[in-house]
C-alpha positions in Angstrom: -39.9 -5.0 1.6 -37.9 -2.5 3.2 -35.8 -3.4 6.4 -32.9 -1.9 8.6 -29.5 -3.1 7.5 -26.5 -3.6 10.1 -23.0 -2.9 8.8 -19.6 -3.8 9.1 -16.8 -1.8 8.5 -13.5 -3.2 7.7 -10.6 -1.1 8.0 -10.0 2.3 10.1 -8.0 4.7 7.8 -9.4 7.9 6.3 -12.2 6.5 3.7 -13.8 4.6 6.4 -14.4 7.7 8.4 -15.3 9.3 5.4 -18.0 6.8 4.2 -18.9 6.5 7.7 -20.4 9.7 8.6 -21.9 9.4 5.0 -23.4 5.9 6.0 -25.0 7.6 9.4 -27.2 9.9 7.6 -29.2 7.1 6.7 -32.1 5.9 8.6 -32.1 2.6 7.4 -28.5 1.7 8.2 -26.8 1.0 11.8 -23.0 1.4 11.9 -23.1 -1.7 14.3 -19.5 -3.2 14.1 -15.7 -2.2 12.9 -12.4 -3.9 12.5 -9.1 -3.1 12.4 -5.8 -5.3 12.6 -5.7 -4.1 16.0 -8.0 -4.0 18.7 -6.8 -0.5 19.9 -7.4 0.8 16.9 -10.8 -0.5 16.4 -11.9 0.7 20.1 -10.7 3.9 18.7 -13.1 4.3 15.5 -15.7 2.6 17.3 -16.2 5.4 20.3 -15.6 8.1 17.7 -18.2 7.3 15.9 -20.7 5.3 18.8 -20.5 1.8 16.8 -21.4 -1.0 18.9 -19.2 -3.8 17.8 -15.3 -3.4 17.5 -12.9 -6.4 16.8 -9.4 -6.9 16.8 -9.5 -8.9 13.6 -11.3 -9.5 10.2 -12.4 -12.8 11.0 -14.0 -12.0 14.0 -16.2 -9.2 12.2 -17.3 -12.1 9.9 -18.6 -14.4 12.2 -21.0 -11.9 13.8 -24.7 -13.2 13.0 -26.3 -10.3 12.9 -23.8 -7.9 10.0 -25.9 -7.7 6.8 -23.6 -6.1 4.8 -19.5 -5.1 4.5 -17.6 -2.4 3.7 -14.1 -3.3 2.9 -12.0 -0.4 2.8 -8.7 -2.0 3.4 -5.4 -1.6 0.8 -6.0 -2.9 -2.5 -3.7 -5.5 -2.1 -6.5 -7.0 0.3 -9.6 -6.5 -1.5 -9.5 -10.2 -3.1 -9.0 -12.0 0.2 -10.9 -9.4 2.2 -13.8 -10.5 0.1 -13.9 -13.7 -0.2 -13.8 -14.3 3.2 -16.6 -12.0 3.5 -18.9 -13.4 0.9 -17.7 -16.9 2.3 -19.2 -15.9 5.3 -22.6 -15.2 4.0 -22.3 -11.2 4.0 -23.0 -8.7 1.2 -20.0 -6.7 0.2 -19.5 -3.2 -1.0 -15.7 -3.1 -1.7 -13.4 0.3 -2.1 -11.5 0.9 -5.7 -10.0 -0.4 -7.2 -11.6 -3.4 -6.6 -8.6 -5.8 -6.6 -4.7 -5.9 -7.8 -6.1 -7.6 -11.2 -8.5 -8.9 -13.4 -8.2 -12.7 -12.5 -8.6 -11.6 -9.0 -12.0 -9.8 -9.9 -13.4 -12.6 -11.5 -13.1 -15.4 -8.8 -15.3 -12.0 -6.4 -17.6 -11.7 -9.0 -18.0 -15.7 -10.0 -18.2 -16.3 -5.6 -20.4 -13.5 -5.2 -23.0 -14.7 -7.8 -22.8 -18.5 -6.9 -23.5 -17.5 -3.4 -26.5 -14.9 -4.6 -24.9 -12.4 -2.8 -24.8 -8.5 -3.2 -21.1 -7.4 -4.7 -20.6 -3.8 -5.9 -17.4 -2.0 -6.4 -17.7 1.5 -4.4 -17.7 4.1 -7.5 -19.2 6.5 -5.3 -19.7 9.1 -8.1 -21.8 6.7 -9.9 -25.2 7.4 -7.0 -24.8 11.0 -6.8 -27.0 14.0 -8.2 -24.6 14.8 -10.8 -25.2 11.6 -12.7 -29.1 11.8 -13.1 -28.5 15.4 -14.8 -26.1 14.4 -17.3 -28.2 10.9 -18.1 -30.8 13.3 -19.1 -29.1 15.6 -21.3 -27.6 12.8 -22.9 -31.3 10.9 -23.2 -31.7 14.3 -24.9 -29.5 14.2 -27.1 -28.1 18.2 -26.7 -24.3 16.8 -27.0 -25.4 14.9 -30.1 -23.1 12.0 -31.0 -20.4 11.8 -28.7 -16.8 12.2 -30.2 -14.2 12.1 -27.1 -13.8 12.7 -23.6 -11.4 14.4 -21.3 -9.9 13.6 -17.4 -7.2 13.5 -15.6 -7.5 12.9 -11.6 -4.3 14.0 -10.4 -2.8 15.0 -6.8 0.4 16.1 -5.7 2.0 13.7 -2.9 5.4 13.8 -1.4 7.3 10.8 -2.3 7.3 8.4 0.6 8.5 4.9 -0.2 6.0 3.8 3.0 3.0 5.2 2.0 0.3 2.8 0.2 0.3 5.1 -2.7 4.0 4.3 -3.7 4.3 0.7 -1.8 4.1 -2.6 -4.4 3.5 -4.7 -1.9 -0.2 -2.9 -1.2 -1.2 -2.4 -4.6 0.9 0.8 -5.2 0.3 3.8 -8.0 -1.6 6.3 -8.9 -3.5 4.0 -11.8 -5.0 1.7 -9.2 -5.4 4.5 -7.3 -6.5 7.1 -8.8 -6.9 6.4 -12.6 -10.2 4.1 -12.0 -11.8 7.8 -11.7 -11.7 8.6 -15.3 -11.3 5.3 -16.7 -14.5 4.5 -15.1 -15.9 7.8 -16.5 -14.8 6.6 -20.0 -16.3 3.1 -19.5 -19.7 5.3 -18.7 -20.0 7.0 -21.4 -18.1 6.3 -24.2 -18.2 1.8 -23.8 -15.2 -0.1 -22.9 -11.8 0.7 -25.9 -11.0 -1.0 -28.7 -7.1 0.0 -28.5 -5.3 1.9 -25.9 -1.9 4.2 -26.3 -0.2 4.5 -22.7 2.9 6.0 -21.3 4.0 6.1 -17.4 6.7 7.5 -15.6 7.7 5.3 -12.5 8.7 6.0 -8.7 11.8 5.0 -7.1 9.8 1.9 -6.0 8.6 0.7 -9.1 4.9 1.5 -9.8 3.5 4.8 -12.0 3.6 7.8 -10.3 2.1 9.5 -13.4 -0.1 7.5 -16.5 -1.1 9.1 -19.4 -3.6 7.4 -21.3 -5.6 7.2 -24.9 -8.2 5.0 -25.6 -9.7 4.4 -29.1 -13.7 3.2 -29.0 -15.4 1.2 -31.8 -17.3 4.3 -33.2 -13.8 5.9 -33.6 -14.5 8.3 -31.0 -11.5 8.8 -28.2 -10.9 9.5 -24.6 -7.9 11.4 -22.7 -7.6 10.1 -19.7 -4.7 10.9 -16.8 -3.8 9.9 -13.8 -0.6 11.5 -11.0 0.8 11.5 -8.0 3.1 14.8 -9.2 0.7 17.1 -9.7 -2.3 18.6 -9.3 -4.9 19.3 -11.9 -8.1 21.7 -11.8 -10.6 18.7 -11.7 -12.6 19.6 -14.8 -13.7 16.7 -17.3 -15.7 17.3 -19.9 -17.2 15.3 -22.7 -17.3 17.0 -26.6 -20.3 15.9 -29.1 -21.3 17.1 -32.5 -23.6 19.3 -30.9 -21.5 21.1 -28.0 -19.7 20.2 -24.9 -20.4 19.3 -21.1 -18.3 20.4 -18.6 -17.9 18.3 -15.2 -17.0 20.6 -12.8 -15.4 19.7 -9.3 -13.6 16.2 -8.0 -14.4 13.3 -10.5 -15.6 11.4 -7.3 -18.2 13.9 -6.3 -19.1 16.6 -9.0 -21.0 19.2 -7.8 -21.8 21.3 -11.3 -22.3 21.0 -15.1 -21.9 23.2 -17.4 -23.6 22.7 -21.1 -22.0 24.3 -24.0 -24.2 24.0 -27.2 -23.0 25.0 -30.4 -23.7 29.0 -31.1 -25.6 29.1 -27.7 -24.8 30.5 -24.1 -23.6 27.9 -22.0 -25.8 26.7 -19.4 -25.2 25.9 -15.7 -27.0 22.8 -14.0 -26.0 23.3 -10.2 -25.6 19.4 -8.8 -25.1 19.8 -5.1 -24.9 16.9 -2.7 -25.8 16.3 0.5 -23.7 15.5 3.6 -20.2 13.9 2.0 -21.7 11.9 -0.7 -20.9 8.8 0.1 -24.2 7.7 1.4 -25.5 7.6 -1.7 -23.8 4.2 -2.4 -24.3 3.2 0.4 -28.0 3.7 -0.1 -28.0 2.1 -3.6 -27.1 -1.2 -1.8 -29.8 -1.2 0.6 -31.9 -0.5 -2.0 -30.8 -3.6 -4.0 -31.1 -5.9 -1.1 -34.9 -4.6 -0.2 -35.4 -5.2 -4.2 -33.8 -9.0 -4.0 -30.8 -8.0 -6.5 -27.7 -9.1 -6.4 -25.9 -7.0 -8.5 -26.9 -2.7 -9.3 -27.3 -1.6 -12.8 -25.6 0.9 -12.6 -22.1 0.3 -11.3 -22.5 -3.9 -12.6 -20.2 -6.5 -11.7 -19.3 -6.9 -15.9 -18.0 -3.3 -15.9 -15.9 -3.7 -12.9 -14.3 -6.6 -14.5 -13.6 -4.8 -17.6 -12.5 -1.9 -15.8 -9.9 -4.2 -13.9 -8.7 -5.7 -17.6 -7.7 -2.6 -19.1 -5.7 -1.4 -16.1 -3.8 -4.8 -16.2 -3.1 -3.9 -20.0 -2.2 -0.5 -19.0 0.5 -1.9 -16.0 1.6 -4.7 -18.6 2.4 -1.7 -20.9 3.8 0.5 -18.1 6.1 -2.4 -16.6 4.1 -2.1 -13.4 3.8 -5.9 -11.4 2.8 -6.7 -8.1 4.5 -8.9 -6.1 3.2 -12.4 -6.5 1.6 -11.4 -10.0 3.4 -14.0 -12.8 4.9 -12.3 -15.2 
């Protein structure tokens, strides 16, 4: 049966206002509380976007009655504890990428989350938009014929600043955890997880990847070329090659917004994908729709891929020379 759902946002920074005005084009959510560190900063988000509820701390967010589900949007470096202490409190979570510092740490969110029977979904937006249902169906169609290798790079140019979260160890730093789940999610999507993987990395004054190049190997033999940078900036095009032609994903891996099919010896064909508002309600729908359908878990973006996902970028970092601070070597 379908009901309203109240949700909690935790964390102020730039993708909770983003998923925010994404989540308030939905009828059946209320943005009903927000936390932040801070209470000023909490008061802040809350009267620019009319939310009810704002708390100076994590915990107290947690202990409100009434929050159905969380968003956690704080630094990766947080996502482990932010979670458990969320699912420990009874609340379904929907947590930002990546979805923790490592694999071990997904596991004991995923292993809490099911013994609990409660909703945990790693927030690959991209994975609920229109784009996807298009280029299910041309693969259910079989018009790329058997797939062969696949080609992204999610790459933006940022200044070096030893402060910023992007190039800081100590809150999950790099552009891999950063910005690399993009295509090696794609990869996971439609080519399965790798049977080898060939990486190289440059590194950052402070010590993590400011640039990862990546090649996986799959069972079938078929490969993927997969990028990730904080140096420079790439012209967001993927595109996925098959016996039969090639399919180009045009616009940010995150939120694609065209495809274009390329058969063999025929014109190439464009299938417009537009989305509505920012995208991000889309998620944010899928969870609610879960919840009103008694599942735990969505097929789509499952718990099992987000683990695997989270294993191959520890093998990548291991590779790299990339470690966290507290990780055991």
């Amino acid at each position: 049966m379908s009901k309203n759902y109240k949700w909690g946002i935790i964390g102020t920074g730039r993708i909770s206002n983003i998923f925010i005005e994404g989540l308030q084009s939905l009828e059946k959510a209320e943005s009903y509380a927000v936390a932040s560190r801070s209470q000023a900063s909490a008061d802040d988000f809350a009267k620019k976007w009319s939310i009810k509820h704002a708390y100076g701390s994590y915990e107290d967010l947690y202990k409100d009655p009434d929050i159905d589900i969380v968003y956690i949007a704080t630094p990766i470096s947080s996502h482990h504890r932010d979670t458990l202490n969320a699912l420990e409190a009874g609340k379904h979570v929907l947590c930002e990428k990546a979805f923790a510092l490592n694999a071990d740490q997904a596991q004991e969110m995923i292993q809490v989350a099911r013994d609990e029977e409660l909703f945990l979904m790693e927030a690959m937006w991209n994975r609920f938009q229109p784009w996807y249902e298009k280029a299910t169906e041309i693969l259910d169609e079989n018009l790329l014929g058997e797939l062969y290798h696949l080609k992204a790079d999610l790459s933006f140019q940022f200044p070096f600043d030893p402060k910023h979260r992007l190039f800081d160890p100590s809150l999950g730093g790099g552009c891999l955890l950063d910005l690399g789940v993009y295509p090696i999610a794609l990869s996971s999507l439609f080519m399965g997880p790798p049977a080898s993987i060939a990486c190289t990395a440059n590194l950052c004054p402070t010590g993590v990847d400011d640039q990862v190049s990546m090649i996986f190997t799959h069972e079938n033999g078929a490969t993927s070329e997969l990028g990730c940078s904080s140096r420079y900036n790439t012209n967001q095009i993927a595109s996925l090659h098959g016996s039969k032609g090639f399919l180009e994903i045009h616009g940010l891996i995150g939120r694609p917004e065209r495809l274009v099919l390329h058969q063999n010896g025929q014109a190439p064909v464009i299938h417009e994908t537009p989305y509505e508002f920012n995208g991000y309600q889309y998620e944010a729908q899928a969870v609610m729709d879960m919840l009103d359908s008694k599942e735990i878990e969505h097929p789509r973006m499952p718990l099992d891929e987000t683990f695997q996902t989270m294993a191959v970028m520890d093998y990548i970092r291991e590779n790299i020379g990339v470690l966290y601070p507290g990780e055991i070597q």
